[in-house]
N, C-alpha and C positions, 0 to 999 in steps of 0.2 A: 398698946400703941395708940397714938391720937391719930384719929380719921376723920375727913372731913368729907362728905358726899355731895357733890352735885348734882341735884336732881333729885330731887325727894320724891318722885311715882313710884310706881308698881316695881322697880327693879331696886332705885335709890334705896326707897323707904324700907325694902326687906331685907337688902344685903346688909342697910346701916343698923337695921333691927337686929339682927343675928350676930353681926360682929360686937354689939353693945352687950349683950345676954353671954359674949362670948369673954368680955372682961376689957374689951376695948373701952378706950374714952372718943366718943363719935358723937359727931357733929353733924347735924344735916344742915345746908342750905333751902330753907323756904320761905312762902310769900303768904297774905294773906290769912284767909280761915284756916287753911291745912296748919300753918305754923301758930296760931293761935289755939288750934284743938291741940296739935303736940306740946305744947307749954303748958298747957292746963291739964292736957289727959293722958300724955305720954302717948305713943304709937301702937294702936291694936293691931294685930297679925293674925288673921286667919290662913290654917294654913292648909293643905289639898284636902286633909281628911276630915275639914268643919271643925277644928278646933284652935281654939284661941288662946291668945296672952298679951301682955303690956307690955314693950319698951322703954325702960324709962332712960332717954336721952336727948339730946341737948339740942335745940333748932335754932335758927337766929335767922335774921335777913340782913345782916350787918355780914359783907366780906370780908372788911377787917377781923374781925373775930374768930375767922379762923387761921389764920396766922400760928403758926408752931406745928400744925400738924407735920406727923412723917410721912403719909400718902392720903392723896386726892383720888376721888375714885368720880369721875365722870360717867356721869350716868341720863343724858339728858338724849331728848332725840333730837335724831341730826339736824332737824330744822331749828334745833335751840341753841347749837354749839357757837356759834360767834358771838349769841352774848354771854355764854358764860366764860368764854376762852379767857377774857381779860383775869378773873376771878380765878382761874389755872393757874395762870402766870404767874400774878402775885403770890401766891403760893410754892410755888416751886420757885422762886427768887429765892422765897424764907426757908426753902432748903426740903422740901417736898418731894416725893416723886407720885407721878400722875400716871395714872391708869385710865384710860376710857374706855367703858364697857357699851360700847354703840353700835347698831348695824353698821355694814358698809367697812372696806376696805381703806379708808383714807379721812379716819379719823387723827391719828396719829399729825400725819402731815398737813392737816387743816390748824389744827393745836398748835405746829412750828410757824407756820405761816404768821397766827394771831400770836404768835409773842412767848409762845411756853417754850424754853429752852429743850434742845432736841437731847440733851443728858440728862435731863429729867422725866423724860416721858418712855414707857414702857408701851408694850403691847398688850391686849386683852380681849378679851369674849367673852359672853356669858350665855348659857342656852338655862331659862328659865321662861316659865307662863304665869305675870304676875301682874298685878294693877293697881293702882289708887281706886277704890272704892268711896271715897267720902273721905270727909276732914278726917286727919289723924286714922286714916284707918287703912291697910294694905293686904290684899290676897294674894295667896299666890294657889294658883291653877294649877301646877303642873307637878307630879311625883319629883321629877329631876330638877336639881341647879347644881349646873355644872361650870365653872369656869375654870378659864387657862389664859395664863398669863408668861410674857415672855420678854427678853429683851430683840428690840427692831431689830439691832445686826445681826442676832443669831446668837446662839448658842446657850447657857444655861450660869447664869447668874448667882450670884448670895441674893440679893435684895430678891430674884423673880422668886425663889425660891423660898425665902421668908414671907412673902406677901400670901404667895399661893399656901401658905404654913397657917395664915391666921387664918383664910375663909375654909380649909380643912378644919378647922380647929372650931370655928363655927356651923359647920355640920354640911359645907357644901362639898363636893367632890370637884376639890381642885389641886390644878397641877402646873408645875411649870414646862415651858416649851423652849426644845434649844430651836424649833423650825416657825416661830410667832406670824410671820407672813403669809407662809404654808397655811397656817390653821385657820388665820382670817381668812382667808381666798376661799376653801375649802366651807367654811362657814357660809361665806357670801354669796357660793353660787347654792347654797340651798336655797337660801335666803329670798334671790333675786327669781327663782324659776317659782316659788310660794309668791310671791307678793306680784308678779308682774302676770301670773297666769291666774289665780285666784281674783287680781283686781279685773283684768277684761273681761271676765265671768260674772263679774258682782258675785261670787258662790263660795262657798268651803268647799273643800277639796275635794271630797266625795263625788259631785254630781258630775264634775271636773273628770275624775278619772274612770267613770261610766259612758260618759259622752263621745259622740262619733269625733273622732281625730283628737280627744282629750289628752287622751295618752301619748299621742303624738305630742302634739302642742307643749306639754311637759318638757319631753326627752329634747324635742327642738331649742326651748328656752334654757334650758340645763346646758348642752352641747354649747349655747353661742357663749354662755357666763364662762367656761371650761376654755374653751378657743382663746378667748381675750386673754385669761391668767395666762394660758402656754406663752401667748406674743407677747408679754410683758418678761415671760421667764420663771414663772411660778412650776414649779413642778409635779404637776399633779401625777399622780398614780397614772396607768395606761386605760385602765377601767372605772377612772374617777367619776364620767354620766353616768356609767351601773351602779354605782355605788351612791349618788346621791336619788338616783331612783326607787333605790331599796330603802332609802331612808325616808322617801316620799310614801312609799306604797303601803306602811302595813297604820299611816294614821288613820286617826278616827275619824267619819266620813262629816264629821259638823268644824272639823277643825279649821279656823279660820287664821290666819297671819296679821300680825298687828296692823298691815299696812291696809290689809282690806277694813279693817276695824273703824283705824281712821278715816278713810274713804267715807263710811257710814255714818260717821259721824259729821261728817260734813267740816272738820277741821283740817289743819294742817296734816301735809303728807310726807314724808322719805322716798319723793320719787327719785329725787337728786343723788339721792343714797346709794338706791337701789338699781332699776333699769335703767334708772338717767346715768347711773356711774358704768353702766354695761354698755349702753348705745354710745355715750363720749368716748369711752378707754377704746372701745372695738373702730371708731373712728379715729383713732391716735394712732392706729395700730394696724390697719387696713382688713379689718374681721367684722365679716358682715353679721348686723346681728337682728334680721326684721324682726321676730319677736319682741324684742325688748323696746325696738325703734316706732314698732307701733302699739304698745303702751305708753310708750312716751309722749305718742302725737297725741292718744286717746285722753289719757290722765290730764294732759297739758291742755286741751281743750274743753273738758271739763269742770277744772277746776279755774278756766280761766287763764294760764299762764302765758306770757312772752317769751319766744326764743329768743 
């Protein structure tokens, strides 16, 4: 199949590396030296266990160019998605269907908003630990990559079901979902209790769930992300905070969340994404959420931001 990837980092560059090796014709979208080393050196992959190999596939920074593909797979983080959205669009005009594999529950409907027609666009996740390391070059950290992909209204598709066919087929553990809303949600409150507790800590998780009220603090930010989906209608499980607690409890005590990463780096963030899309929705909705509402004031005056 032709593929076209948006977002050539840590997640782009490896899913479009894997599905290339897998006999796909894939495209990445990049800029610069990254897409100057992949033209000249093809895409090196390091993978968890220290060993490598070459990509040899196709980068461009021309959006026209990729025109023809049969899916787009959005890969970009959320503070980058409005400008690729146009670059969506155009593509799923030409007959495309779009996948975004981004934090955050309301990718999808950011995508219809900037223009991607709402029949073209799927649901998706991906649980992977991967990074741009240097021009042309992508690791991936983490034993699992797993995604699930799905159609927004529900139920269980040909196309979800082919799609999720070629990244099995590429060595990922993927599946398709008739409940895609469910799994984001379900996703996002891990997501958001890692990124909005680990960031007021400055810490990995470990010191985090040693510390006096850590464990609290946790179960509290878990509980408010859990509250909002119920008042929106998401149906979680009745022991859905247990359950993303035990999915908390047995990491490794250095593990850090991409969002504290960025933090550290002093770049852009996915607060919007993450606690800022928990502190909004919970006030849409009348679900008090102070953990999350004060990361938000915390992040937002740190990094500068206007309400």
């Amino acid at each position: 199949m032709r593929i076209a990837i948006l977002g050539a980092g840590g997640v782009g560059g490896y899913d479009g590396a894997v599905l290339s090796r897998a006999g796909n014709e894939v495209q990445l979208l990049a800029r610069g030296k990254h897409l100057d080393a992949i033209q000249r050196d093809g895409l090196r992959v390091t993978e968890a266990d220290g060993s490598t190999w070459v990509a040899r596939l196709t980068a461009t920074d021309d959006p026209t160019a990729l025109r023809g593909a049969k899916l787009v797979v959005v890969s970009v983080k959320g503070y980058d998605l409005d400008g690729i959205a146009p670059v969506a669009a155009d593509l799923a005009r030409h007959g495309a269907s779009v996948v975004p594999l981004l934090n955050g529950v309301e990718a999808a409907d950011r995508l219809e908003h900037l223009g991607v027609p709402r029949q073209a666009l799927l649901g998706g996740l991906t649980s992977i630990s991967a990074e741009r390391t240097g021009p042309s070059q992508v690791s991936r950290k983490s034993a699992f990559n797993r995604i699930v992909v799905g159609e927004l209204a529900g139920g269980i598709s040909a196309r979800a079901t082919d799609i999720a066919s070629l990244f099995t087929a590429a060595g990922a553990e993927a599946r398709a979902s008739a409940e895609m809303t469910l799994e984001l949600w379900r996703k996002f409150v891990f997501i958001t209790t890692m990124a909005g507790c680990c960031g007021l800590a400055r810490s990995a998780i470990g010191p985090i769930r040693s510390a006096p009220l850590g464990k609290e603090m946790l179960e509290r930010a878990t509980a408010e992300s859990v509250a909002v989906g119920r008042a929106l209608g998401i149906r979680f499980a009745p022991d859905e905070v247990s359950r993303v607690l035990g999915q908390i409890a047995p990491l490794p005590d250095p593990m850090k969340p991409s969002f504290l990463l960025d933090l550290e780096r002093g770049g852009p963030t996915e607060l919007d994404t993450l606690s800022g899309a928990v502190s909004r929705l919970g006030r849409q909705v009348g679900v008090p959420t102070p953990v999350h509402d004060t990361a938000v004031a915390a992040f937002g005056a740190a990094l500068g931001l206007k309400g």
